[in-house]
C-alpha positions in Angstrom: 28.9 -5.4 12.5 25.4 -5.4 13.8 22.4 -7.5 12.4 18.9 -5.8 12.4 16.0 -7.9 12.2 12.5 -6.4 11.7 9.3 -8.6 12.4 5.6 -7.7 12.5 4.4 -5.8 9.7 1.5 -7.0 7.2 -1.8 -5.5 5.8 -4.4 -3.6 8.4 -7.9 -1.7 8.0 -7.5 2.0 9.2 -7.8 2.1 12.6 -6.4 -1.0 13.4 -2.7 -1.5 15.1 0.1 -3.3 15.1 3.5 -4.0 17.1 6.9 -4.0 14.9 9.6 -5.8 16.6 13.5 -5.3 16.0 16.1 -7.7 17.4 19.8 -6.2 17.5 22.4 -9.6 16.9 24.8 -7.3 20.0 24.2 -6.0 23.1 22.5 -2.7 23.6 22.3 -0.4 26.1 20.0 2.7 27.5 22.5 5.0 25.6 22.5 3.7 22.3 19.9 5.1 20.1 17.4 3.2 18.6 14.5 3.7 17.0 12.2 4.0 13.6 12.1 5.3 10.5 9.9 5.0 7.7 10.1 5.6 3.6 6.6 5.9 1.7 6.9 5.6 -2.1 8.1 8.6 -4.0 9.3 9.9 -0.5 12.5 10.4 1.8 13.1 8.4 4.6 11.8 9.7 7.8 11.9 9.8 11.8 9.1 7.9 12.8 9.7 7.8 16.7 13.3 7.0 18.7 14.8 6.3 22.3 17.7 6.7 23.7 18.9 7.3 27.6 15.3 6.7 28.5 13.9 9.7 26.2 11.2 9.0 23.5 11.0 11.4 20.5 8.1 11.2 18.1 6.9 12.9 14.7 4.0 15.3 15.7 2.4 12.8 13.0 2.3 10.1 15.1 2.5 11.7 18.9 -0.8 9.9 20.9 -0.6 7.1 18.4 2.6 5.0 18.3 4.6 4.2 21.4 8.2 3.3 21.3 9.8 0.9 23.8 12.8 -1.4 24.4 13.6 -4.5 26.6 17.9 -4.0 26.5 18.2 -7.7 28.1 16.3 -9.0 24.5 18.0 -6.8 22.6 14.8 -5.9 21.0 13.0 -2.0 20.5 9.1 -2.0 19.6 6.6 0.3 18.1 2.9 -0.1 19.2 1.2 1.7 16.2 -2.9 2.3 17.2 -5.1 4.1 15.1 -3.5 3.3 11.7 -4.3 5.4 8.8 -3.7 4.8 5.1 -0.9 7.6 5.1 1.3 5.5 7.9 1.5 3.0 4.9 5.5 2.4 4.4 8.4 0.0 4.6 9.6 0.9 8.3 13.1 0.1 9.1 15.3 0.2 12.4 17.9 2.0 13.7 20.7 1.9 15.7 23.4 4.0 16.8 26.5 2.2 18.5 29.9 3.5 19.3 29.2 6.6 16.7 28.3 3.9 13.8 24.7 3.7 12.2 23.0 1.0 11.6 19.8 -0.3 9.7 17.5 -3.0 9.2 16.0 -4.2 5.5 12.9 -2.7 6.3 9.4 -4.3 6.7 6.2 -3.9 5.0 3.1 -1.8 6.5 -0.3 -1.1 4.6 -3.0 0.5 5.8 -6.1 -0.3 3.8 -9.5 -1.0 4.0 
């Protein structure tokens, strides 16, 4: 069983950023999938942006704004989010796919509001 832990949202005025963090408790590698997702209220979960064998896929909603990255030797994935606007406001969670099992971290808090 894997353990994800999520780290670095809070509260930020539009047009501000900020850098999620996502520690896996195993060792990753280029091939396993990770990424982010994101669940507004009243909404369905949703691909926010995810990496695997050294590709980067992004919702057109966030494509020149968030970056996704990884450091495998940390066992950690990021997501830079710039430009922030009050509709990126969600609980973002992260994702990893190992040895054809999903997994999932409880989620942490973003708000985007002046």
């Amino acid at each position: 069983q894997v353990q994800l832990v999520e780290s670095g949202g809070g509260l930020v005025q539009p047009g501000g950023s900020l850098r999620l963090s996502c520690a896996a408790s195993q060792s990753i590698s280029s091939m396993n999938t990770m990424g982010w997702y994101r669940q507004a209220p009243g909404t369905e979960r949703e691909l926010v942006a995810i990496t695997d064998n050294g590709r980067e896929t992004y919702t057109e909603s966030v494509k020149g704004r968030f970056t996704i990255s990884r450091d495998n030797a940390k066992k950690t994935v990021y997501l830079q989010m710039s430009s922030l606007k009050p509709e990126d406001t969600a609980v973002y969670y992260c994702y990893l796919r190992k040895f054809y099992r999903d997994y999932w971290g409880q989620g942490t808090q973003v708000t985007v509001s002046s």
